[in-house]
N, CA, C and O atoms as a Tinker XYZ file with bonds, in Angstrom:
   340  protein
     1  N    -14.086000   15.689000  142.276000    73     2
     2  CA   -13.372000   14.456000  142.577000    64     1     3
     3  C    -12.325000   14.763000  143.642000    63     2     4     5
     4  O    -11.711000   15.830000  143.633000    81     3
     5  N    -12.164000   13.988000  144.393000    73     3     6
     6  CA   -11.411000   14.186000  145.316000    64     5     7
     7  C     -9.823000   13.406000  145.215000    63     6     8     9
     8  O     -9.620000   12.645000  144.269000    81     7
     9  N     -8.986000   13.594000  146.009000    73     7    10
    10  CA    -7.705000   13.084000  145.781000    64     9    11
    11  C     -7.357000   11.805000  145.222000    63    10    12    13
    12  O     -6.435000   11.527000  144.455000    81    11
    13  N     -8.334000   10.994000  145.782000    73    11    14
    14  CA    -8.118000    9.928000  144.771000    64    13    15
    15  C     -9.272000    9.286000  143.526000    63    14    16    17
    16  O     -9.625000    8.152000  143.205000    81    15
    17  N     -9.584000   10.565000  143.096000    73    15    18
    18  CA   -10.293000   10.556000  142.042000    64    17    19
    19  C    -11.732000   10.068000  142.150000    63    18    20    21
    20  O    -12.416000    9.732000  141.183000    81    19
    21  N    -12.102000   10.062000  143.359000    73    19    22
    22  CA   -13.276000    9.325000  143.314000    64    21    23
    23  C    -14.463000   10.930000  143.453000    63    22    24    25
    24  O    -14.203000   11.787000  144.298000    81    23
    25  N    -15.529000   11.060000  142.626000    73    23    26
    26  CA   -16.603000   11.862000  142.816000    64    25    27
    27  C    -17.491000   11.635000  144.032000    63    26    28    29
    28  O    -17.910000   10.582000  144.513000    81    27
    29  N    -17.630000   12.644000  144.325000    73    27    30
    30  CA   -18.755000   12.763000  145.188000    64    29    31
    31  C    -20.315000   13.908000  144.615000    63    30    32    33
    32  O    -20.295000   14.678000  143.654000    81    31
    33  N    -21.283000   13.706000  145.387000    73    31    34
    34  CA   -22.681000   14.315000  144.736000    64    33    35
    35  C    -22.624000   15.729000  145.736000    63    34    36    37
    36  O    -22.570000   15.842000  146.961000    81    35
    37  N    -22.657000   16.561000  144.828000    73    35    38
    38  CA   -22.575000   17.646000  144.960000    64    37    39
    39  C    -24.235000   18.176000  145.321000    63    38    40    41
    40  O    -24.735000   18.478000  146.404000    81    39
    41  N    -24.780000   18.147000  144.055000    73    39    42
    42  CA   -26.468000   18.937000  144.509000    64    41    43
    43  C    -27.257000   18.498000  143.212000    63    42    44    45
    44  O    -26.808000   18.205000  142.104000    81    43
    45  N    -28.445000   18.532000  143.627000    73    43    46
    46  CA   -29.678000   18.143000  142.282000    64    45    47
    47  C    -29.691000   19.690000  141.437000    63    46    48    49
    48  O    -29.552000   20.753000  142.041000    81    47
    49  N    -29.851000   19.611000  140.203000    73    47    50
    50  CA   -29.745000   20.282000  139.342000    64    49    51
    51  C    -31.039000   21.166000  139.597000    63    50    52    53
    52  O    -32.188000   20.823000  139.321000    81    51
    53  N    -30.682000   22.248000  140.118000    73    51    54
    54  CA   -31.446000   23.693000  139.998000    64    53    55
    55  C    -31.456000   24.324000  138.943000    63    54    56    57
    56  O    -31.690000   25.519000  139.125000    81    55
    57  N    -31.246000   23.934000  137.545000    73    55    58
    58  CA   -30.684000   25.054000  136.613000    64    57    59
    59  C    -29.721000   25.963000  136.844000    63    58    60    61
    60  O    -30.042000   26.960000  136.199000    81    59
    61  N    -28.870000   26.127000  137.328000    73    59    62
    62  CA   -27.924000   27.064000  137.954000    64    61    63
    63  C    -26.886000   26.547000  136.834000    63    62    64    65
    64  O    -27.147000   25.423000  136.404000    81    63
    65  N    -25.873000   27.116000  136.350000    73    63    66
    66  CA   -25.013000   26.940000  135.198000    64    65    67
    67  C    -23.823000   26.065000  136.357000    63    66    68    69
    68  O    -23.646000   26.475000  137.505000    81    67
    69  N    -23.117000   24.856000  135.799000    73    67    70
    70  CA   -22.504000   23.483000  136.271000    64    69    71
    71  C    -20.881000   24.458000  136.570000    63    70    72    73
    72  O    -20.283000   25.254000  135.846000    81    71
    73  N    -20.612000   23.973000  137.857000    73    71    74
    74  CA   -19.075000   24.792000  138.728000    64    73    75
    75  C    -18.025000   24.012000  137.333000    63    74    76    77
    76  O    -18.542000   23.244000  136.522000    81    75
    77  N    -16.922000   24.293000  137.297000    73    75    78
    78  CA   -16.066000   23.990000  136.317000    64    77    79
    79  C    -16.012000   21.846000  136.952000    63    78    80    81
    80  O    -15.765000   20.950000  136.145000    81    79
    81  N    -16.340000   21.554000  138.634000    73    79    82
    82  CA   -15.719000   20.461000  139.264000    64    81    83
    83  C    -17.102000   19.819000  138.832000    63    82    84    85
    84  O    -16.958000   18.600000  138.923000    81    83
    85  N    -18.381000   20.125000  138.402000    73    83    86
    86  CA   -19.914000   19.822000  138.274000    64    85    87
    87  C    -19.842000   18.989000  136.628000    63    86    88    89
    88  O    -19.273000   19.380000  135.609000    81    87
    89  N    -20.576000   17.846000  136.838000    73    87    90
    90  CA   -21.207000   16.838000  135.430000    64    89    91
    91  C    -22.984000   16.847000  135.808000    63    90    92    93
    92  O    -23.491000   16.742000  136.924000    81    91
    93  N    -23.456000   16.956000  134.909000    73    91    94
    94  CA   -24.789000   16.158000  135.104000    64    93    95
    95  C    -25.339000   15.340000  134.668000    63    94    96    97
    96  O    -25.804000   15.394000  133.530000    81    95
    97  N    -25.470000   14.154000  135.586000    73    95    98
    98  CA   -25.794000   12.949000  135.415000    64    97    99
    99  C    -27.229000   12.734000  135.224000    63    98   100   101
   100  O    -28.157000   13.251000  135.846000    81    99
   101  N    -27.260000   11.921000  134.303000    73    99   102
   102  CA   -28.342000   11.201000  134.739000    64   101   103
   103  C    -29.001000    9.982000  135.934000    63   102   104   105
   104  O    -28.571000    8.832000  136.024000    81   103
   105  N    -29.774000   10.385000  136.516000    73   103   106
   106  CA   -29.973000    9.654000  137.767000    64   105   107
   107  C    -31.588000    9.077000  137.753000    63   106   108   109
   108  O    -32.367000    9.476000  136.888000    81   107
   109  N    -32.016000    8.066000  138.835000    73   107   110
   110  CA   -33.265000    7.319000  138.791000    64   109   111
   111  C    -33.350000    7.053000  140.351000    63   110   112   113
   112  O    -32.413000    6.576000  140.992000    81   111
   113  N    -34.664000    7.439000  140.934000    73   111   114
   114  CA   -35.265000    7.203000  142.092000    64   113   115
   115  C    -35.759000    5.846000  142.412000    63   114   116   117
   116  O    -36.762000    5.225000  142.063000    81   115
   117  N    -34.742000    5.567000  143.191000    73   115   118
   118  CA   -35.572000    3.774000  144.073000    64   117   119
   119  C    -35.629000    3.728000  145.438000    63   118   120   121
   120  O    -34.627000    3.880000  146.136000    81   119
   121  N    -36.816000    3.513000  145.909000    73   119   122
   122  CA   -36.969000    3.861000  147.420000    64   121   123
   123  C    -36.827000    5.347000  147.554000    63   122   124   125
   124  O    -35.905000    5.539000  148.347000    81   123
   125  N    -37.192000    6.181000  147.247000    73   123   126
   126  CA   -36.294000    7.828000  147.639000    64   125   127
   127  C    -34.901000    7.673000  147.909000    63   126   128   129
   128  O    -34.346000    7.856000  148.992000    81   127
   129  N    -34.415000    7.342000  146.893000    73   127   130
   130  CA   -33.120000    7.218000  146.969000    64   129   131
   131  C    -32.422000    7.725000  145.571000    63   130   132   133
   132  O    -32.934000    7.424000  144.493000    81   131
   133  N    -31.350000    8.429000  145.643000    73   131   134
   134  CA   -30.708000    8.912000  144.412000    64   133   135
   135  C    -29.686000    7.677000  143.528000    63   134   136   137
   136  O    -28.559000    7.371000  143.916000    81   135
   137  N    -30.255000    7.169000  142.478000    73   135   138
   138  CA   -29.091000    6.145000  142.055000    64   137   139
   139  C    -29.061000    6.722000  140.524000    63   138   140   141
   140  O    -29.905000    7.321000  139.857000    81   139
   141  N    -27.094000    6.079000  140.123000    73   139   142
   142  CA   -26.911000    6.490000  139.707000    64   141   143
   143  C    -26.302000    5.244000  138.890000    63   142   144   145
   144  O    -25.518000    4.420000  139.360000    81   143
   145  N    -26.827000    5.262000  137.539000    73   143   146
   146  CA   -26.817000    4.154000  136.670000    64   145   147
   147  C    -27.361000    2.858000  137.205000    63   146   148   149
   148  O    -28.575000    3.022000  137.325000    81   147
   149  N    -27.075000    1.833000  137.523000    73   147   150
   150  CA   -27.916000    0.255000  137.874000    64   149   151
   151  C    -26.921000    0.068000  139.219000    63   150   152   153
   152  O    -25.856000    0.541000  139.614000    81   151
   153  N    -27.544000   -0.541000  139.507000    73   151   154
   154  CA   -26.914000   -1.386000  140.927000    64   153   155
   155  C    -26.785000   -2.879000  141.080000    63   154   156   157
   156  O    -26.501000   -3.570000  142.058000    81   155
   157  N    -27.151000   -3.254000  139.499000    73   155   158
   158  CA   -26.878000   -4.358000  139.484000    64   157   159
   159  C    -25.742000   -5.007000  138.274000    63   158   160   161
   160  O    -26.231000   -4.574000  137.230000    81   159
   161  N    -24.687000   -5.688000  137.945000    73   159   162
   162  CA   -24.122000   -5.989000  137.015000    64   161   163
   163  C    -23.726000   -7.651000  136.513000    63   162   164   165
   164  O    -23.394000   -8.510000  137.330000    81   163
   165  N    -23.810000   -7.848000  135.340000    73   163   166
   166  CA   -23.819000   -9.144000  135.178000    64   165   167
   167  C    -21.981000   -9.611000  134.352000    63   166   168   169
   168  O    -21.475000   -9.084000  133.361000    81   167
   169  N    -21.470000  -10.603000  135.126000    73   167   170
   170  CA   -20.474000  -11.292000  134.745000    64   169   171
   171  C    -20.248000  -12.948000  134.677000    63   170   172   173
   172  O    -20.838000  -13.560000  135.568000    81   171
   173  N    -19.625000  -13.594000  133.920000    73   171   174
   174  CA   -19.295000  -14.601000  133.977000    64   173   175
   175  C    -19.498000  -15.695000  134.997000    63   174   176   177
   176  O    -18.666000  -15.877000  135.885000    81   175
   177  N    -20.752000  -16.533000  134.868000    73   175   178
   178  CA   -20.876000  -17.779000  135.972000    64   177   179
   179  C    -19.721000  -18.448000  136.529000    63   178   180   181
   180  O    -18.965000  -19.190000  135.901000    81   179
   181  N    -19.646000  -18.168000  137.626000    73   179   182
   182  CA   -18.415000  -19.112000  138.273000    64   181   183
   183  C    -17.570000  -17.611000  139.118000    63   182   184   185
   184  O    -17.629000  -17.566000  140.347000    81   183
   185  N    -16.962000  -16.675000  138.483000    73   183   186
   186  CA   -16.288000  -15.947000  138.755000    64   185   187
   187  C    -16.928000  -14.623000  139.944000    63   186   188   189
   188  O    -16.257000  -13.625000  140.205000    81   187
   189  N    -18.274000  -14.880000  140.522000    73   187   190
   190  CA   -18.228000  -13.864000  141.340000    64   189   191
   191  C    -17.337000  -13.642000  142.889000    63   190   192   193
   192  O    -17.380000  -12.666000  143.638000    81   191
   193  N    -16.648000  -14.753000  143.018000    73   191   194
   194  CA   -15.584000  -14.008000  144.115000    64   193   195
   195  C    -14.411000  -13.030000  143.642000    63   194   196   197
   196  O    -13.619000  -12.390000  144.334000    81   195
   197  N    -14.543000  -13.114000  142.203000    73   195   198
   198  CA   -13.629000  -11.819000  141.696000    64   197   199
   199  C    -13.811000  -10.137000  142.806000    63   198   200   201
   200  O    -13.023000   -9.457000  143.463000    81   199
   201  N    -15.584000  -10.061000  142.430000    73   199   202
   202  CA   -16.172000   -9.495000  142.328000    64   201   203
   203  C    -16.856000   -8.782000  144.005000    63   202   204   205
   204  O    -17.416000   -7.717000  144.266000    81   203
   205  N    -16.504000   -9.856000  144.768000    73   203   206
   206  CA   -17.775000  -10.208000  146.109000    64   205   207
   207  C    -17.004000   -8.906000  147.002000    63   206   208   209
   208  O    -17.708000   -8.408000  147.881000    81   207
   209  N    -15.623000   -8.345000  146.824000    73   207   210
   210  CA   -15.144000   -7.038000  147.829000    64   209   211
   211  C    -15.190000   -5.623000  147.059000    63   210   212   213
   212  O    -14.335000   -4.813000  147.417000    81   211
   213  N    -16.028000   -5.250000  146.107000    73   211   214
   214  CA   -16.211000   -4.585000  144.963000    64   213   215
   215  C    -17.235000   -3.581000  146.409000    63   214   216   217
   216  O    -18.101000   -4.045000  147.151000    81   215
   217  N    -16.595000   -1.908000  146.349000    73   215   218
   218  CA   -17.134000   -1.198000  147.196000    64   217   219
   219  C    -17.007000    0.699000  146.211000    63   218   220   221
   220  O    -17.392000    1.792000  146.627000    81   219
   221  N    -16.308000    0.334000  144.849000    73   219   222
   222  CA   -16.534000    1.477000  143.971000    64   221   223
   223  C    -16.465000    1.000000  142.794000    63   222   224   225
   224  O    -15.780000    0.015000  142.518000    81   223
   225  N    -17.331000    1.793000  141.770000    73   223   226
   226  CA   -17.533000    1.336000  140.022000    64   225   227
   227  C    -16.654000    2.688000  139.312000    63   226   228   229
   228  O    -16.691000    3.785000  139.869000    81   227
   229  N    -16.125000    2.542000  138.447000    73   227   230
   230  CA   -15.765000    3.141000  137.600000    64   229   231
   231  C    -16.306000    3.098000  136.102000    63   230   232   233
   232  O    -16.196000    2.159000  135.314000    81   231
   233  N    -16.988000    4.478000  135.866000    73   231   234
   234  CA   -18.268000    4.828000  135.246000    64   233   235
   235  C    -17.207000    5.808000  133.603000    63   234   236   237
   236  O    -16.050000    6.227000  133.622000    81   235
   237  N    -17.718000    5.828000  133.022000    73   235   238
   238  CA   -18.028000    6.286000  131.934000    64   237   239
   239  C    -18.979000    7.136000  131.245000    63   238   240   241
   240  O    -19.597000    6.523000  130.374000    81   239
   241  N    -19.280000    8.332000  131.364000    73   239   242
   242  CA   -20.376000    9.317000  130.894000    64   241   243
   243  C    -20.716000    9.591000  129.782000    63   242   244   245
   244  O    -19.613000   10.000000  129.418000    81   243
   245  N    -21.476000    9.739000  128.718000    73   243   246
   246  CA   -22.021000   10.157000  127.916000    64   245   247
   247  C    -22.416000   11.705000  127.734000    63   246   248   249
   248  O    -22.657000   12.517000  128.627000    81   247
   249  N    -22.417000   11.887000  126.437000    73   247   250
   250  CA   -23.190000   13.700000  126.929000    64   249   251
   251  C    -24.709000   13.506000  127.208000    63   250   252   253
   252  O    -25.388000   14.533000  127.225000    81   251
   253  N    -25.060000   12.828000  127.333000    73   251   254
   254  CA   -26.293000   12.806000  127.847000    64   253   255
   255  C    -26.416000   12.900000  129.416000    63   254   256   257
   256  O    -27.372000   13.328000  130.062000    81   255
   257  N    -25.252000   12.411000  129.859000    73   255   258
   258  CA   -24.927000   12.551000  131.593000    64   257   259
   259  C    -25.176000   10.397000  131.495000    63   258   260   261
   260  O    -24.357000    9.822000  132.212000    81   259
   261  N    -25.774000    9.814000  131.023000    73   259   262
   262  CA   -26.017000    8.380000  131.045000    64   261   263
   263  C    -24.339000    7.812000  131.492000    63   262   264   265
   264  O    -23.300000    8.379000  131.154000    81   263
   265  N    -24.440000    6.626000  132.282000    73   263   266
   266  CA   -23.141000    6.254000  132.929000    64   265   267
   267  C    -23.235000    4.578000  132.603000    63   266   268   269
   268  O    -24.133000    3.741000  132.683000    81   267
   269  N    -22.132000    4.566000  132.285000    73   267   270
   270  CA   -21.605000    2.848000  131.795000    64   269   271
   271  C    -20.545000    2.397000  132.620000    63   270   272   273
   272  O    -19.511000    3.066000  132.634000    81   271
   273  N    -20.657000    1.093000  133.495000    73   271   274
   274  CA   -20.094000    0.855000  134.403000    64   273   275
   275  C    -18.722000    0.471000  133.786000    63   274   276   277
   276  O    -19.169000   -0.213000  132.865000    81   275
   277  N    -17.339000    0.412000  133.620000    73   275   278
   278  CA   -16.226000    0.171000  133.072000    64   277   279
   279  C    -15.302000   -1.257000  134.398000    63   278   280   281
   280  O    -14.644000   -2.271000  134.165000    81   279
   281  N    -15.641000   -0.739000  135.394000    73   279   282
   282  CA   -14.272000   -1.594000  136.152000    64   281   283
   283  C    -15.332000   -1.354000  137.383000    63   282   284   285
   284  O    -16.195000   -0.477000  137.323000    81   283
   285  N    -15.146000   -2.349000  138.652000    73   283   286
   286  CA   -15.245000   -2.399000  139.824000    64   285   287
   287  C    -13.452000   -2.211000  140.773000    63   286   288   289
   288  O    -12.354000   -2.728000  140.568000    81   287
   289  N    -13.885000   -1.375000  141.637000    73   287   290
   290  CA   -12.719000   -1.789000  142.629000    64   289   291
   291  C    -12.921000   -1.970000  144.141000    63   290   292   293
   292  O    -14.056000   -1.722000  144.545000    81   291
   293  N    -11.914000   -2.403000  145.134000    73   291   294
   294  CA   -12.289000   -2.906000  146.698000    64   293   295
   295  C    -11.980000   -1.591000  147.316000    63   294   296   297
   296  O    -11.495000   -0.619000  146.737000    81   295
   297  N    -12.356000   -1.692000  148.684000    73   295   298
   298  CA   -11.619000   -0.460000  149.073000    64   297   299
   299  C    -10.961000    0.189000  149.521000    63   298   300   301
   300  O    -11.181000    1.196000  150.194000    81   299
   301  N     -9.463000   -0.579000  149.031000    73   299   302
   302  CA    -8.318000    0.163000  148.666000    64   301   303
   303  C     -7.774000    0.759000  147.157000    63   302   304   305
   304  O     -6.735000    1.193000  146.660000    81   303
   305  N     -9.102000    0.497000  146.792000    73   303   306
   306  CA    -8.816000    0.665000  145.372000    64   305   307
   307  C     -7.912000   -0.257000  144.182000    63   306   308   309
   308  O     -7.392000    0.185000  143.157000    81   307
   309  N     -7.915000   -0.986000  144.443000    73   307   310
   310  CA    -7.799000   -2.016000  143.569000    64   309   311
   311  C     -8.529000   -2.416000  142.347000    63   310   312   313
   312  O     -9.643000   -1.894000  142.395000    81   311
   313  N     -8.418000   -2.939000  141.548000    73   311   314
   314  CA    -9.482000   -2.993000  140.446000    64   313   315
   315  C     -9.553000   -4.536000  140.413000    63   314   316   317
   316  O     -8.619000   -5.326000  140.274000    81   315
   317  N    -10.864000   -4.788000  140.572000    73   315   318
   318  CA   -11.301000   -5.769000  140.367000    64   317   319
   319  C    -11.597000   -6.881000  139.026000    63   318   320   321
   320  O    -12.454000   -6.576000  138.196000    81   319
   321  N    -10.981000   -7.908000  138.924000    73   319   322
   322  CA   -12.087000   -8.912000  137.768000    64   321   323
   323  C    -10.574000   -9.056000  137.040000    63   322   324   325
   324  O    -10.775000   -9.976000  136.247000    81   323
   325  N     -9.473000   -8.737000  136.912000    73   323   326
   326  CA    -8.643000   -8.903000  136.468000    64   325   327
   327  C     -8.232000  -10.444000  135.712000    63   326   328   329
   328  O     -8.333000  -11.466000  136.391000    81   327
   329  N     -7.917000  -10.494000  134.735000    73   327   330
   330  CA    -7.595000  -11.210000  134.455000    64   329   331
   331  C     -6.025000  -12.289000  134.343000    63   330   332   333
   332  O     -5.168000  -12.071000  133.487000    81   331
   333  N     -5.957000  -12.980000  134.974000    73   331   334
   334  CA    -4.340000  -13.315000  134.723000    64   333   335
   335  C     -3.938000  -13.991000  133.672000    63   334   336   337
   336  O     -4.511000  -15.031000  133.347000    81   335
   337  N     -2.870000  -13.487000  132.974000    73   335   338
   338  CA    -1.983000  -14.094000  131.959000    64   337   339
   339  C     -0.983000  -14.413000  131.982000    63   338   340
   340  O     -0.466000  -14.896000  130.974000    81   339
């Protein structure tokens, strides 16, 4: 993770034992492409301009490496979908 906490993809799992900075995820091929959990998410009808400057997810891991999307943010990092009270 880098300074502001955001991960980056390091390398596909060779069996090689994981650097102390290394997770392994679970991942799924679309188009030859590396993705990582869904690319798609469902919220509340009406409210997708919450949503429409959303350019990072904030994920949640499992020991399985499986990832659960928690928060969207823009990119300044902001967190998205907020609710006001």
């Amino acid at each position: 993770m880098d300074e502001f906490s955001i991960a980056h993809f390091q390398r596909l799992d060779d069996g090689s034992p994981l650097g102390d900075d290394e997770r392994r995820l679970r991942y799924r091929l679309r188009h030859g492409d590396v993705r990582f959990a869904t690319d798609a998410f469902f919220f509340q009808e009406g409210h997708a301009d919450r949503f429409e400057s959303a350019r990072y997810g904030q994920f949640r891991a499992n020991d399985h490496g499986e990832l659960l999307l928690v928060a969207l943010y823009d990119e300044s990092l902001n967190r998205l979908g907020e609710m006001e009270r």
